[in-house]
N, C-alpha and C positions, 0 to 999 in steps of 0.2 A: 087419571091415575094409571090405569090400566097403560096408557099409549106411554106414560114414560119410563113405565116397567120394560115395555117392551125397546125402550130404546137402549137402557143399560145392558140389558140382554145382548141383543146387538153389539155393543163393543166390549164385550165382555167378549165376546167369540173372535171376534176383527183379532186380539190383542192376544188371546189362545193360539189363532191359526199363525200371525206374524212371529212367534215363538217358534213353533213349531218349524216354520220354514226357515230360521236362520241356522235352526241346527241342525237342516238339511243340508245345508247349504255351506256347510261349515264356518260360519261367520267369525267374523272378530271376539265377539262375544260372549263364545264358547272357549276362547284360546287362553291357558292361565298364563296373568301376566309376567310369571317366572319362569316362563318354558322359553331355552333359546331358542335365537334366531333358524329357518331350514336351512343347511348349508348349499350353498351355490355349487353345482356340480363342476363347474370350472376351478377349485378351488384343492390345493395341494398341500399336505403337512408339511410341515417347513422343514429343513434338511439338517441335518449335522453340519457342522464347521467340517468345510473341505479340503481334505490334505493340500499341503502347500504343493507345487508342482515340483516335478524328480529335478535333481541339478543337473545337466546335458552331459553327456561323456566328451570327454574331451579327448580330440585325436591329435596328435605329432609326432618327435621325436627328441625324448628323453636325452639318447647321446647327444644331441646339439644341446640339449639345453645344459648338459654338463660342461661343456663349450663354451657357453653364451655366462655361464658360473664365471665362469672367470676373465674374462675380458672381451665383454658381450658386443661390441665394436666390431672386432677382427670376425668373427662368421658375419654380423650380418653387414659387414663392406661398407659401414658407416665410419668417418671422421669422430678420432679419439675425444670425448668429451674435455676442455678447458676448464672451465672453474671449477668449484668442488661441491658435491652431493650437496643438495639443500640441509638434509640431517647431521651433515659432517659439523654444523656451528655449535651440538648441541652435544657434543664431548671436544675433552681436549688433550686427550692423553697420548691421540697418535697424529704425531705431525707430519701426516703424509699430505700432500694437494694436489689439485685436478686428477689426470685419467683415474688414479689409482685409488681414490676416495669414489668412484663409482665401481669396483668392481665388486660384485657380490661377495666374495671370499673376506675380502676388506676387513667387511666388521662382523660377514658370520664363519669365517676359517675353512681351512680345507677340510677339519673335519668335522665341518657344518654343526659346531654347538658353540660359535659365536665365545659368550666370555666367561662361561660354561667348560669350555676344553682350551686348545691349545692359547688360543687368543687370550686367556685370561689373564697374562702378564705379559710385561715385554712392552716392545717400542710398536705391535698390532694391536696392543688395547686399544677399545673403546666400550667397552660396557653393552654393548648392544646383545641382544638375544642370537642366538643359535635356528638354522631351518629344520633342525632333525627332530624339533616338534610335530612337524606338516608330515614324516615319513609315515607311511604306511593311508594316509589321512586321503581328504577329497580333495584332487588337484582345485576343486574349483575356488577352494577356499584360500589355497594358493597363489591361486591366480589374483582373487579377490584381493590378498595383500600385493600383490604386485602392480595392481594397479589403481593402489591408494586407497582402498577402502577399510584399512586401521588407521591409516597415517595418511594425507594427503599430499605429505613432503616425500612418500615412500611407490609415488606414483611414476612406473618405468612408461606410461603408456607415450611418452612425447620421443622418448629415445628408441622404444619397440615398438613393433607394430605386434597385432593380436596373438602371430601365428609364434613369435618368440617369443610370446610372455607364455603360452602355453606350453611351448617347449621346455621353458624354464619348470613353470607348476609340475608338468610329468617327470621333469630330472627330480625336484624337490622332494614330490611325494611316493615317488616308486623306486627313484634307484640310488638315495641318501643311504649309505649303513655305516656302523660303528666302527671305527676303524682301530677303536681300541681292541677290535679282537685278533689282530693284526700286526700292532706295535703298541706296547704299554706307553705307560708317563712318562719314561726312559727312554724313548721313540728305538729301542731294542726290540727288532722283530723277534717274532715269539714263533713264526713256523722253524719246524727243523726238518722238513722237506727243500733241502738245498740241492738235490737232484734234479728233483724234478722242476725246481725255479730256474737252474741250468741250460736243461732241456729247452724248457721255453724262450730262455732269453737268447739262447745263440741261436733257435732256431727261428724267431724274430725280430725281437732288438737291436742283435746283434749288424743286421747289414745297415743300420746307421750309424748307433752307437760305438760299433767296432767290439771285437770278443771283448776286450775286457771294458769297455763300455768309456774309453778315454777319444774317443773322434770326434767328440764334439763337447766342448766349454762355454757351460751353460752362463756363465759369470764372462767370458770374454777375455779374459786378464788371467794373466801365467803367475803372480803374484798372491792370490786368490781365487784359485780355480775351482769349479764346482761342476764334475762332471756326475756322471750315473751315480758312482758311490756317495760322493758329496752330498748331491741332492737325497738319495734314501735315506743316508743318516743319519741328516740333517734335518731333513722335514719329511718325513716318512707321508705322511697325510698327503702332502702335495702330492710328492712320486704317485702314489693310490691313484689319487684322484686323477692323474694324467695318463697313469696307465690303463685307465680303465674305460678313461673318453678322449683322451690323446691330448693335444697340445694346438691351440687354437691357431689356426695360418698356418699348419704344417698337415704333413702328409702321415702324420704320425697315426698309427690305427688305432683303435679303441677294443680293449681288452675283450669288452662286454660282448662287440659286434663277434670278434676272436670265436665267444664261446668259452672263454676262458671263466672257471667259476672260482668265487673269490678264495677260495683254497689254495688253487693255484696263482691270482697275484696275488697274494699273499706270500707265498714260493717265491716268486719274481721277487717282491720285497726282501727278503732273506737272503737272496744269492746276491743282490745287487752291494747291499749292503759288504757281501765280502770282496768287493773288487777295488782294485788300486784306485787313487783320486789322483793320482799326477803322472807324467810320465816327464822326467826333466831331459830327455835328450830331443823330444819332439817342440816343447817349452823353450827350447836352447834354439834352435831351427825359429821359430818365431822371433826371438828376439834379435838374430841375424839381421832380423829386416827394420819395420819403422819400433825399435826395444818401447817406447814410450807409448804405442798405442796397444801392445801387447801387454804392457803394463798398467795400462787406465792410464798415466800418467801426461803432464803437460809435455807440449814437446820442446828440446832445448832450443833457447834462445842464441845467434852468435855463429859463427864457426869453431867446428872443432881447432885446437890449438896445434895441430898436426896439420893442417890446410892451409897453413901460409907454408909450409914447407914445399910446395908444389904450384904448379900454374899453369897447368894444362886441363884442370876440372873446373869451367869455372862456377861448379854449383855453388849457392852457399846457406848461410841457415842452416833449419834442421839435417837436410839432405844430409850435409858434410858428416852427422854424426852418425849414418848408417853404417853397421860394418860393412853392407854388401858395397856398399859407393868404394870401398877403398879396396876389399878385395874378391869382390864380383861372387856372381851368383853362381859360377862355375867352381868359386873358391879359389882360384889362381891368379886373382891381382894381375900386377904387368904380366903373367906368363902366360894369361888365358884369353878369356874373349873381354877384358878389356886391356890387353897390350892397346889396341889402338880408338882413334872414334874420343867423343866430346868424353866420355867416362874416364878416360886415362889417366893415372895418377902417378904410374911410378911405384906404389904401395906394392908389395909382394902380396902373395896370397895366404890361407891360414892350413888346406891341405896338408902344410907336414905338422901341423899345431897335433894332429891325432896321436902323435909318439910322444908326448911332452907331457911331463907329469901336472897334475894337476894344481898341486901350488905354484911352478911355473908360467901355467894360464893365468891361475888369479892375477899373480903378476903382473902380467899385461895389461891387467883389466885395471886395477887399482895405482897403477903408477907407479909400481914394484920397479918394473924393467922401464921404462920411459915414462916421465913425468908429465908428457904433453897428451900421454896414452891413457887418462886415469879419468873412469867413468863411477868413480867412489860416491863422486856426489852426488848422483842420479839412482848408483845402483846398491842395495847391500847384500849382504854376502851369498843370503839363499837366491838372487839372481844371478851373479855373477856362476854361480853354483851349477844353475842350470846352461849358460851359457858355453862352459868346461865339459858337464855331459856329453852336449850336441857336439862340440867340435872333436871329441873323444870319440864319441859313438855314433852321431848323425851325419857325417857325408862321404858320398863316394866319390870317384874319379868320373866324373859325368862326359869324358871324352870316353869311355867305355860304351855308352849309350848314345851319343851325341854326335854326328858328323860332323867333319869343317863346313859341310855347306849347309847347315845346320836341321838337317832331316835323323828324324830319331830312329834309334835300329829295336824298334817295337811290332807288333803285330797286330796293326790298325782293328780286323776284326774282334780282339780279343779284348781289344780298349773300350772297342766300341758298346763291348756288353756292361763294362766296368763306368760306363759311361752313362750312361741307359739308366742303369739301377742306381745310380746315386747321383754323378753330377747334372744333369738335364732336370731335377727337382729345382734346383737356383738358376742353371744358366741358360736352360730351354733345350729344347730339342735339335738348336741351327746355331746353339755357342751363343747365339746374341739374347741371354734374358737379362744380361746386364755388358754393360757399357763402363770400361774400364777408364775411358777417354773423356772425350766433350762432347756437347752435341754437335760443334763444327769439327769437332777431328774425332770422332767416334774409334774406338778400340775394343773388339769384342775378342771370346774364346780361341778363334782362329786365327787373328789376326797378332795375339799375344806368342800362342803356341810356334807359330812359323818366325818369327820376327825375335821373340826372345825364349829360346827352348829351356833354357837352363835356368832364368826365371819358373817358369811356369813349370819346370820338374821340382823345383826345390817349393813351389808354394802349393804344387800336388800333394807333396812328402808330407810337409810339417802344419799346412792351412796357412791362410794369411788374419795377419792380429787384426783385434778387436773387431772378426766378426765371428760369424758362428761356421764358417767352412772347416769342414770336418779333413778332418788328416787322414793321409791316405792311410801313412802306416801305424795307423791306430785302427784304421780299419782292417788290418791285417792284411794288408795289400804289400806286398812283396816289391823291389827295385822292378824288375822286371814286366810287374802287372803295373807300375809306375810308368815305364818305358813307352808299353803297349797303349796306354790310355793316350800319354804326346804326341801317339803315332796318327789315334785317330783324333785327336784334337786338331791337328794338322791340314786332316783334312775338309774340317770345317770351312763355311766364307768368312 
């Protein structure tokens, strides 16, 4: 009895001490089973939702992309796109096709509120939205639409490359403004600082557009001419928008670069708008030459009925229906410089036509006075109109100017500068930026000047049709600043 007392004893204490030491020892044992895990000191609270990252700033230039607005081709020296905008199949109210269905203006207007503002009726509808949404906005968002990411059909990125789609984004969202504050519904500008639109435009403008802004016909055609006034009165928005980033493929400046603040084109819009749209004795001078290309018009078919009378010319076709073919560029028919040579006709010239009253002209023009002489059915009366101004008021005695051995009594340096600041823009710096001839018989500035003087004084004076060369005497250029320029044209290769 006693030995198995003592043996309970015994692990009575064994089972005491093994107790004791687990909760020395901090055991399992001791740990309540709802107490959590220790944390792992490797172990970090977890973070907020982390801002999206900043959108990049984007660098360019705005004035290109005002450029790039409207016939984004011409800056970047790319080939006019063919077929039409992917988006163009999903209106159908304006039936414009190819280049002119990609231009951005297109479908959101010059003054960027699409069918919203100007665009919202008219033969430029198309229901499309406006960009003056994006003004003030994150070009990037801009951009984002530009290259497809609302629309995938609104994707420029195959026809731009990045640096002109940014361009575009920065003209959109910085330098877009309301041009209604500028010209109402009534496209009637609303500044009444005509001074100081004055100021600006003759101390600008003016050495292309000429003072009263008639040196260059934006339309091409003396029938519908649309010069400075034209255009501001017309489409006030456009004017804005060209004056303030110019005119794409030209040398035309940009308002903005100017420093000009839109207060002042503004100014410009308001004076422009008071300036003449025609000048018919410079119009008249034009249709001296090829009338039908000065007029948009086809050209006659046939010989004139007055060219069988003669058989010393033996042009035929259109040619025969120029007036210059019959009475020269000098205006003296057989008395001038074509008395002889393949041009010869026998026709007198129109030089004393200046003393002759103006129903008398018509006359002539309509079969009044010779029946074989009547261009009625080609021309009607506001043409014939301008044709009676010119020969009224547009020509002088160009043997005044003109030698027999055909060198012009001008002062080559003085041409040279009148040269310089305007025509070297089209015809280069050496007369040859265009080729009047063929590529086997090539004819440049110098070669016209020397070879036919009184041609190239009379297409100095009045421009030649149906393109955009600007007149001299619209420019405000004087017979004698006329003279001087033949002088140095002359001296060109």
């Amino acid at each position: 009895m006693h030995s198995k007392k003592r043996t309970a004893i015994v692990f009575m204490l064994v089972g005491v001490i093994l107790v004791l030491m687990a909760a020395c020892t901090g055991g399992e044992a001791d740990t309540p089973p709802d107490d959590p895990a220790p944390a792992d000191p490797g172990d970090t609270p977890p973070d907020e939702p982390a801002d999206p990252p900043a959108a990049p700033e984007l660098f360019g230039d705005a004035i290109r992309g005002g450029l790039l607005y409207d016939k984004w081709w011409v800056p970047t020296g790319q080939d006019k796109p063919e077929a039409d905008h992917p988006l163009w199949a999903t209106q159908d109210t304006n039936t414009r096709s190819g280049a002119d269905t990609w231009r951005c203006k297109e479908c959101h207007g010059w003054d960027y509120q699409g069918a919203d503002g100007a665009y919202g009726s008219g033969s430029h509808f198309t229901g499309f939205v406006g960009v003056y949404s994006f003004s003030m906005g994150d070009p990037n968002e801009a951009l984002a639409a530009l290259q497809g990411a609302t629309n995938p059909d609104h994707d420029f990125s195959s026809v731009m490359d990045e640096q002109a789609l940014i361009d575009l984004a920065l003209f959109i969202t910085n330098e877009t403004v309301d041009y209604l504050q500028a010209a109402g519904a009534d496209k009637v500008a609303l500044s009444s600082d005509l001074a100081g639109g004055e100021a600006l435009f003759q101390d600008t403008c003016a050495e292309c557009h000429g003072p009263s802004g008639l040196a260059i016909n934006f339309s091409g055609e003396v029938t519908d001419p649309e010069y400075v006034s034209g255009l501001a009165a017309g489409n006030p928005w456009e004017f804005l928008h060209k004056v303030r980033f110019g005119h794409p493929g030209s040398e035309m400046p940009s308002a903005i670069d100017a420093g000009w603040s839109f207060e002042e084109q503004a100014a410009v819009l308001a004076y422009s708008q008071s300036l003449p749209n025609s000048n018919p004795v410079t119009e008249g001078g034009l249709l001296y030459d090829k009338w039908w290309k000065a007029m948009g018009a086809d050209e006659p078919e046939g010989d004139n009925p007055l060219w069988a009378t003669q058989s010393t010319n033996e042009r035929s076709g259109a040619d025969t229906w120029r007036c210059k073919e019959c009475h020269g560029w000098d205006y003296q028919g057989a008395d001038g410089a074509y008395a002889t040579g393949s041009h010869f006709t026998g026709f007198t010239g129109v030089f004393g036509a200046a003393g002759m009253t103006s129903d008398e002209l018509v006359a002539w023009l309509n079969g009044g006075a010779n029946a074989d002489h009547d261009f009625s059915a080609y021309m009607d009366q506001s043409v014939m109109d301008m044709i009676v101004a010119w020969l009224q008021g547009g020509m002088v005695d160009m043997s005044m100017y003109i030698n027999e051995d055909k060198s012009a009594n001008g002062d080559a340096e003085k041409g040279k500068a009148l040269y310089e600041g305007t025509c070297a823009r089209c015809h280069g710096d050496d007369g040859q930026g265009i080729n009047f001839g063929s590529d086997d018989d090539p004819e440049y500035m110098g070669g016209l000047a020397n070879g036919n003087p009184w041609e190239t004084l009379h297409k100095a004076a009045n421009g030649q049709p149906g393109t955009g060369m600007p007149s001299g005497i619209n420019l405000g250029w004087s017979w004698q600043d006329l003279v001087d320029l033949l002088a140095y044209l002359q001296t060109l290769p």
